[in-house]
C-alpha positions in Angstrom: -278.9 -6.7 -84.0 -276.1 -9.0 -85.5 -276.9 -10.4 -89.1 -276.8 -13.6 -87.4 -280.0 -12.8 -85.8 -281.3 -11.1 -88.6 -281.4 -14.4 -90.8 -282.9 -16.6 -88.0 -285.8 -15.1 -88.5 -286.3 -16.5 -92.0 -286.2 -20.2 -92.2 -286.3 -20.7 -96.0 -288.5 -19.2 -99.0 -291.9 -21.9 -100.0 -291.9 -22.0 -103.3 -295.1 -23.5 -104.9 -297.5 -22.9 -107.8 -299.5 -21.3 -105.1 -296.6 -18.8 -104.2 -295.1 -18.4 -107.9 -298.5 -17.0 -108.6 -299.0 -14.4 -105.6 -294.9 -13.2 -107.0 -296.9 -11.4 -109.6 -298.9 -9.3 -107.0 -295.6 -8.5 -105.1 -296.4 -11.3 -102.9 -293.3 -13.7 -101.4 -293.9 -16.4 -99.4 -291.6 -17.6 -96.6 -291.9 -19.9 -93.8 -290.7 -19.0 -90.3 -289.8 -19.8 -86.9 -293.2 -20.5 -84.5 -292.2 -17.7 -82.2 -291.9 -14.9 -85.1 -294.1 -12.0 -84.8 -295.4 -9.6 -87.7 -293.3 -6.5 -86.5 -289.7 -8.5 -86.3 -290.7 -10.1 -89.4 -291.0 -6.7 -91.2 -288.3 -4.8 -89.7 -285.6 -8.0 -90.7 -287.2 -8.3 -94.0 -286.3 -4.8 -94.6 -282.8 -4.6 -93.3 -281.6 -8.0 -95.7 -283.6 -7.8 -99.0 -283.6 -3.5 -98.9 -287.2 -3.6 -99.6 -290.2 -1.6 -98.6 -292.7 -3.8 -96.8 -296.1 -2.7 -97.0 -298.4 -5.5 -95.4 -297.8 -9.0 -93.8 -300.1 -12.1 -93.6 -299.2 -14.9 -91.0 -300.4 -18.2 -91.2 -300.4 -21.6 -88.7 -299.7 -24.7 -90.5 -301.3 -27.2 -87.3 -299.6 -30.5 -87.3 -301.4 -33.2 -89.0 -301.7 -37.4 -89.2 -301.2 -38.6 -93.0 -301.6 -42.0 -93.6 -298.7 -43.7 -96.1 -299.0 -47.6 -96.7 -301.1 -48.4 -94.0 -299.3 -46.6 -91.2 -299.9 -43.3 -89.3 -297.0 -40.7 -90.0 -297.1 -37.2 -88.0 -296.2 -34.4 -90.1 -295.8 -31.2 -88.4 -297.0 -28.0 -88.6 -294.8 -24.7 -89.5 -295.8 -20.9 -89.6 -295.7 -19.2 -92.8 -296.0 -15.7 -93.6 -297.2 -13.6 -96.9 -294.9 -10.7 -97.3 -296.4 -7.8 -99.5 -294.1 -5.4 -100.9 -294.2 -1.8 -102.4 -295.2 -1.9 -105.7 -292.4 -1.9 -108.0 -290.2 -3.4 -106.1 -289.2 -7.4 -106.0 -286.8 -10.2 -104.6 -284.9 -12.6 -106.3 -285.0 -15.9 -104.2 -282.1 -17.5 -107.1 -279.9 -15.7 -105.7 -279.6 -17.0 -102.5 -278.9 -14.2 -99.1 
């Protein structure tokens, strides 16, 4: 598998109070492509960051209708998952991949 393919698999790091939080439990939060399964996930994880993953958590962001001066404005949905890694170990998302 190409590093191309590798990185497509990783849309961008969600970084939030929420997410800042969980980085103390060895906990990073990323969002990803619809189609991304928990296997792939761990397995590219692994081969760019040179980590230990020891537990993923996926979750379905559904689309939604938010209303913004008086109109109805469709904000759609994204997958995100939890990555857990092995204890001691961490990634730096300043850095950049």
């Amino acid at each position: 598998m190409s590093k191309i393919h590798l990185y497509d698999t990783i849309l961008s790091p969600l970084v939030t109070e929420k997410s800042t939080n969980l980085s103390e439990q060895n906990k990073i939060v990323f969002k990803v492509p619809s189609k991304s399964n928990k296997k792939n996930l761990k397995k590219n994880i692994e081969k760019i960051f040179k980590v230990n993953v020891t537990k993923i958590n996926i979750i379905n962001k559904q689309n939604r209708i938010k209303l913004t001066r008086g109109r109805k404005i469709k904000v759609s949905g994204y997958k995100k998952a939890i990555v857990t890694l092995k204890k001691g170990q961490s990634i730096d998302l300043t850095t950049g991949i």
